[in-house]
C-alpha positions as CSV (number, residue, x, y, z in Angstrom):
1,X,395.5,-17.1,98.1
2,X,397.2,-19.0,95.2
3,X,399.1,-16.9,92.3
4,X,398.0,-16.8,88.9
5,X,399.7,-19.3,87.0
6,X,401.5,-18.2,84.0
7,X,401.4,-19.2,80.2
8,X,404.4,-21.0,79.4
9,X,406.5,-19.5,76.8
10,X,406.5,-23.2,75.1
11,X,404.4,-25.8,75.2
12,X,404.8,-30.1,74.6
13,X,403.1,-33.4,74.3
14,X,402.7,-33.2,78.0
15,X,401.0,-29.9,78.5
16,X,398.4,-30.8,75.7
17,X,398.6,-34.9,77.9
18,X,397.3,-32.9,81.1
19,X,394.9,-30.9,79.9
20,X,393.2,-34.4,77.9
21,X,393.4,-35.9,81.4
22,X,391.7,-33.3,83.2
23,X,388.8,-33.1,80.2
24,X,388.3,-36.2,80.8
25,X,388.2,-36.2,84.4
26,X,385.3,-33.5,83.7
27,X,383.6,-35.6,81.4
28,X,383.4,-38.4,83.6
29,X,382.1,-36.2,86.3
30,X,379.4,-34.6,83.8
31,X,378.1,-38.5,82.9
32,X,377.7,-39.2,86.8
33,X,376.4,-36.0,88.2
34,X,375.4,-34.1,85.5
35,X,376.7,-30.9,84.0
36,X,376.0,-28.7,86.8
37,X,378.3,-30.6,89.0
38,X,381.1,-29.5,86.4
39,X,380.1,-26.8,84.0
40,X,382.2,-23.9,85.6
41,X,385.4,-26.1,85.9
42,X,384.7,-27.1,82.6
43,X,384.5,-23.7,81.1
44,X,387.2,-22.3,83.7
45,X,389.2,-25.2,82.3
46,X,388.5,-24.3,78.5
47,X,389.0,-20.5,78.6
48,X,392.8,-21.1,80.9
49,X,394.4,-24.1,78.3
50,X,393.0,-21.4,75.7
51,X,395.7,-19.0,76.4
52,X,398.3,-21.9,75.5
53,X,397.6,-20.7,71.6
54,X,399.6,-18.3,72.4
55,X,403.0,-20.1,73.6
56,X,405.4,-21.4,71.2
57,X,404.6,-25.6,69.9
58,X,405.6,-27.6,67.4
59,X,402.9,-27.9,65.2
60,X,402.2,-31.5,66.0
61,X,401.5,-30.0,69.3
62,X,399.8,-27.1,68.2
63,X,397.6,-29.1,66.3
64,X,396.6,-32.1,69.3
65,X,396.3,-28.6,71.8
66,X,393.8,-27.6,69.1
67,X,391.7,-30.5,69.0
68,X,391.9,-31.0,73.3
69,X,390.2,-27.4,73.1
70,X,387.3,-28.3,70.7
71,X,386.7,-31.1,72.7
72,X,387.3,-28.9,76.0
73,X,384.7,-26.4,74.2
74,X,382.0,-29.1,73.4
75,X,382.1,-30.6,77.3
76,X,381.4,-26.4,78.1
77,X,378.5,-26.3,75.6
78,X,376.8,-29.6,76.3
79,X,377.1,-28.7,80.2
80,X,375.7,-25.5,79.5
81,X,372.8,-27.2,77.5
82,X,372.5,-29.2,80.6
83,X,371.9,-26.4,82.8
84,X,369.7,-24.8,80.8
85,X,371.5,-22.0,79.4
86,X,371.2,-22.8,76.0
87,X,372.8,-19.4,74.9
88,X,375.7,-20.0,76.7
89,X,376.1,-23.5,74.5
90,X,375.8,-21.7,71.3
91,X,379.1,-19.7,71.9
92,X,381.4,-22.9,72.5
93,X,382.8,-24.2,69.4
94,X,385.7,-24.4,67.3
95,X,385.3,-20.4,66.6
96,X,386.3,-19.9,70.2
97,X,389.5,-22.5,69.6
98,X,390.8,-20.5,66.8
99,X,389.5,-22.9,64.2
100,X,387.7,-20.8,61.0
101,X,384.0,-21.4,60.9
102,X,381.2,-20.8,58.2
103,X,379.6,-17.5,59.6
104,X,375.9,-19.2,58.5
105,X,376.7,-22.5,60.3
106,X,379.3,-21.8,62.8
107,X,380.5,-25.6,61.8
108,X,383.9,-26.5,61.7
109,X,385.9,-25.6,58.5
110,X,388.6,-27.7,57.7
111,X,390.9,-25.2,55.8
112,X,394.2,-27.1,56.3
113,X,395.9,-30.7,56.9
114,X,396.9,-29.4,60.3
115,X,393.5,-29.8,62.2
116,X,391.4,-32.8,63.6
117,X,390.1,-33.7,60.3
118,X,393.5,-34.0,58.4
């Protein structure tokens, strides 16, 4: 059985690089099978890089790891929406990526220059 791999302490351009690789792996599968044949890998995918707020980044990094996890986030609610669990869609956003949302929209907020739209 393989270990549970650990969140690194730090994190850089490549980190954020391989997770934006492996979205879009998932993606591609998604558009050619469908969301079932990728929607727990997706959201497996989502909720692990997730932890990575947590290590140490520059802030260019922090910010690009950011927007990697909205986008990680949308794939998970659009497969969901796929599968028919439209529930399950409507808690993937940028909420769950540590972005601030509008409690009566749950849209995006930009609050700072530091996030996809700035």
């Amino acid at each position: 059985m393989a270990g549970r791999r650990r969140v690194p302490a730090r994190i850089g351009v490549a980190d954020v690089a391989r997770l934006e690789a492996e979205i879009e792996l998932l993606r591609g599968l998604d558009y050619r099978r469908g969301g079932a044949a990728c929607r727990d890998a997706v959201i497996v995918t989502a909720a692990w890089h997730g932890q990575l707020l947590r290590s140490a980044a520059a802030p260019a990094v922090r910010a690009r790891l950011r927007a990697a996890l909205a986008d990680a986030h949308n794939l998970a609610g659009w497969t969901c929406f796929d599968t028919g669990l439209d529930q399950a869609a409507e808690g993937t956003g940028a909420a769950r990526c540590g972005w601030p949302t509008r409690p009566a929209t749950r849209a995006w907020w930009p609050t700072s220059t530091t996030g996809p739209a700035g």
